[in-house]
C-alpha positions in Angstrom: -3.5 -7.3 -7.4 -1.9 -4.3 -5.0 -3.7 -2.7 -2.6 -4.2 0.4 -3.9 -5.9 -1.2 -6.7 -8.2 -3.1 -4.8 -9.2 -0.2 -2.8 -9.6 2.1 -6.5 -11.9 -1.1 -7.5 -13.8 -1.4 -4.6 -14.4 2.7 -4.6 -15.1 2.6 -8.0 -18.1 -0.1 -7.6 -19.1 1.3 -4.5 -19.6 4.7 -6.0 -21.4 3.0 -9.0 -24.4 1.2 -7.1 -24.7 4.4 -4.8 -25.2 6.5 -7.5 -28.0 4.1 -9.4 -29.4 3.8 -6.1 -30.0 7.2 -5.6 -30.0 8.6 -8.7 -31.4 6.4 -11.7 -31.7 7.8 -15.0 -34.1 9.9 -15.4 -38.0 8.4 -16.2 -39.2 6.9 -19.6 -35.3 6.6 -20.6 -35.4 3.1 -22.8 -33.2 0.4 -21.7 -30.3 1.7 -24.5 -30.8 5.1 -23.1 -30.5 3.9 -19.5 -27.0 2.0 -20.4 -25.8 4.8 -22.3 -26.7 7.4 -19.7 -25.0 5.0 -17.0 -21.9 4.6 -19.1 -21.7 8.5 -19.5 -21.9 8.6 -15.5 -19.5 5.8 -14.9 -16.8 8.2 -17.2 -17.8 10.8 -15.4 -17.5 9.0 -12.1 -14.1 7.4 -13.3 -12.9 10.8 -13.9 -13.3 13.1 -10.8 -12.8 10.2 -8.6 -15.7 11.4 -6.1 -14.4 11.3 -2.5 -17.7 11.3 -0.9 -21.8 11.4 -1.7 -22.0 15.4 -2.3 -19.1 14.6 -5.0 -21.5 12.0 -6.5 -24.2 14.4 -7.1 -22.0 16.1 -8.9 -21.3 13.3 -10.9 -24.9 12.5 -11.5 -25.3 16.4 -12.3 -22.9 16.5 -15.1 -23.5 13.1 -16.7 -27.9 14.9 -17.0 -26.6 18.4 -18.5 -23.8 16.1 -21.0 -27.0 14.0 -21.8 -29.4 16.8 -22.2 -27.0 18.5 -24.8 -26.6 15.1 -26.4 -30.7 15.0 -26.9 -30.8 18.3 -28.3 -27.9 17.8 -31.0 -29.7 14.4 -31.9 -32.6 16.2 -31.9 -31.2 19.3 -34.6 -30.2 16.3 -36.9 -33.3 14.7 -37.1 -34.9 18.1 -37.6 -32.4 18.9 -40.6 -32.3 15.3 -41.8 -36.1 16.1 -42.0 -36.5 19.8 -43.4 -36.9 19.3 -46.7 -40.3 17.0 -46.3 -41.7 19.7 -43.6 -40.9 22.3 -46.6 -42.4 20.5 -49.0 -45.8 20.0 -47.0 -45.7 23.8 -46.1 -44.9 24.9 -49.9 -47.8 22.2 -51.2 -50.5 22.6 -48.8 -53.4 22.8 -50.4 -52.1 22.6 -54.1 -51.4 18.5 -54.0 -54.5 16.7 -53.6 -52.5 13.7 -52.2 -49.7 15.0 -50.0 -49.6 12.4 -47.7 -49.1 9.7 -50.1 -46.1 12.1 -52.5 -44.7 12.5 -49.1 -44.8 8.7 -48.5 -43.4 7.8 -52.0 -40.5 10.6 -51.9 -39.5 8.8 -48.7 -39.2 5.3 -50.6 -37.4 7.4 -53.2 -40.1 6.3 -55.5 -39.6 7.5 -59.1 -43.3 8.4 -59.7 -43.1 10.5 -56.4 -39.8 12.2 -57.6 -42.0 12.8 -60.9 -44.7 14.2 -59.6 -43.0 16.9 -57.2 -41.6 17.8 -60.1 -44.5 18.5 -62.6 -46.4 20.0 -59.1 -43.2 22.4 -58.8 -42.8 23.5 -62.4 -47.1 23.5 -62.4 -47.2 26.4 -59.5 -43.2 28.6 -60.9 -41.3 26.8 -58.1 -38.0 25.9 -57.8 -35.8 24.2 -55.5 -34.7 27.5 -53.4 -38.4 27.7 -52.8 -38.4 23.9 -51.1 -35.1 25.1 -49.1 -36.8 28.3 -47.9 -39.9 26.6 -46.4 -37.9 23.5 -45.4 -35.9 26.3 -43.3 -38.5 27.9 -41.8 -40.3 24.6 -41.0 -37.5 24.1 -38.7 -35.7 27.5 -38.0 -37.7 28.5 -34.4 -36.9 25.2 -32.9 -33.3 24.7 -34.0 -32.9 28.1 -32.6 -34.3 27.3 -29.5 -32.6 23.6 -29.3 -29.1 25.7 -30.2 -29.8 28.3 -27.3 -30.4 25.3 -25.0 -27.5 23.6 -25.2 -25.3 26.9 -25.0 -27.2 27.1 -21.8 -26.5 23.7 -21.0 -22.9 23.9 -21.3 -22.3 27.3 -19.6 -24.4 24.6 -16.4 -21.8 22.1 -17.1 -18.9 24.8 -17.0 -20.2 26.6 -13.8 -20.8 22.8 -12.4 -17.2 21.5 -13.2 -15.8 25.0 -11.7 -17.4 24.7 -8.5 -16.3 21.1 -8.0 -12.6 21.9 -8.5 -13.1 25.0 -6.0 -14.5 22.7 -3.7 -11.8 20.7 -4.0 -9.1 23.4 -3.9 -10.8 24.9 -0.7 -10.7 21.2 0.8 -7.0 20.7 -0.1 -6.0 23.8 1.2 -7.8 23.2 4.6 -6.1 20.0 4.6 -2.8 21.4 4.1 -3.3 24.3 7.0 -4.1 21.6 9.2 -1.7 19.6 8.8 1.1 22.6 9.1 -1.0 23.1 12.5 -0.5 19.7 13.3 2.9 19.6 12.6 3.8 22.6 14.3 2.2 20.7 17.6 4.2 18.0 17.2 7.7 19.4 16.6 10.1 19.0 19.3 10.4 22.4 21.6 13.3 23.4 21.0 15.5 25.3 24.0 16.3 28.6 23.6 20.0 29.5 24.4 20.8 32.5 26.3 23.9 33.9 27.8 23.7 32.8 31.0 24.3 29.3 29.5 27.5 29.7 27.6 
């Protein structure tokens, strides 16, 4: 193994048990979460290459908004994957005497259950644009909300990624003045040749 490889390995661990050590995932984060939300940071980590701790919490910043858009979108699909039972308990309220347990038996896929909401919808003049109209409204508000979130979210994440390759550029081009400083330090004085000389 070359050197420079040992020294990208050894970063690379280094900046990995800094980073839990300071920053662990956030609380009540289940085990899966907590090695999902590490692997996100480790990408992140593996990508900018932090130089330094201030770098890490940049890292560590990035992988929380990535993860808090990820909750969000996982939380829009279990709202739309569950609409049309939250329309169907707005649009029956109160005209099924046992919603609970139609509810229950729709979600077996239960072919009693399937007949049933169907004899209930033709009973009261519904239809099925009726069930999608509730089921949208049961969820509209928060998907909005969860939507406006995560455009939130990502505008954080662009700002955050901006300002850490600004930081960088400023550092690189501080590096590069001094080093022009240094250089001109170290170059040989030349003499300068007048006429007396010739």
């Amino acid at each position: 193994m070359n050197a420079s490889l040992r020294k990208s390995n050894a970063i690379s661990t280094a900046t990995a048990s800094d980073v839990d050590q300071f920053f662990p995932p956030p609380p009540g984060f289940s085990k899966e979460d907590a090695r999902l939300f590490r692997g996100l940071r480790q990408q992140i980590l593996a990508s900018i290459e932090p130089e330094n701790f201030l770098e890490r919490i940049y890292a560590n910043e990035m992988a929380h908004l990535l993860w808090q858009i990820r909750v969000n979108q996982a939380r829009m699909e279990s709202l739309t994957a569950n609409a049309r039972e939250e329309g169907l308990v707005r649009l029956l309220s109160g005209r099924c005497a046992d919603l609970p347990n139609l509810i229950s038996g729709l979600r077996r896929r239960g072919t009693d259950a399937t007949k049933t909401l169907t004899a209930l919808l033709e009973d009261y003049g519904l239809t099925q644009v009726d069930v999608d109209a509730h089921a949208h409204a049961a969820i509209a508000g928060e998907v909005v909300n969860l939507e406006r979130d995560c455009d939130a979210k990502r505008d954080q994440f662009d700002r955050l990624v901006q300002s850490f390759e600004k930081r960088r550029f400023l550092i690189a081009e501080r590096l590069s003045r001094l080093v022009e400083i240094k250089r001109k330090e170290l170059s040989p004085i030349t003499p300068q040749v007048t006429g007396d000389d010739v």
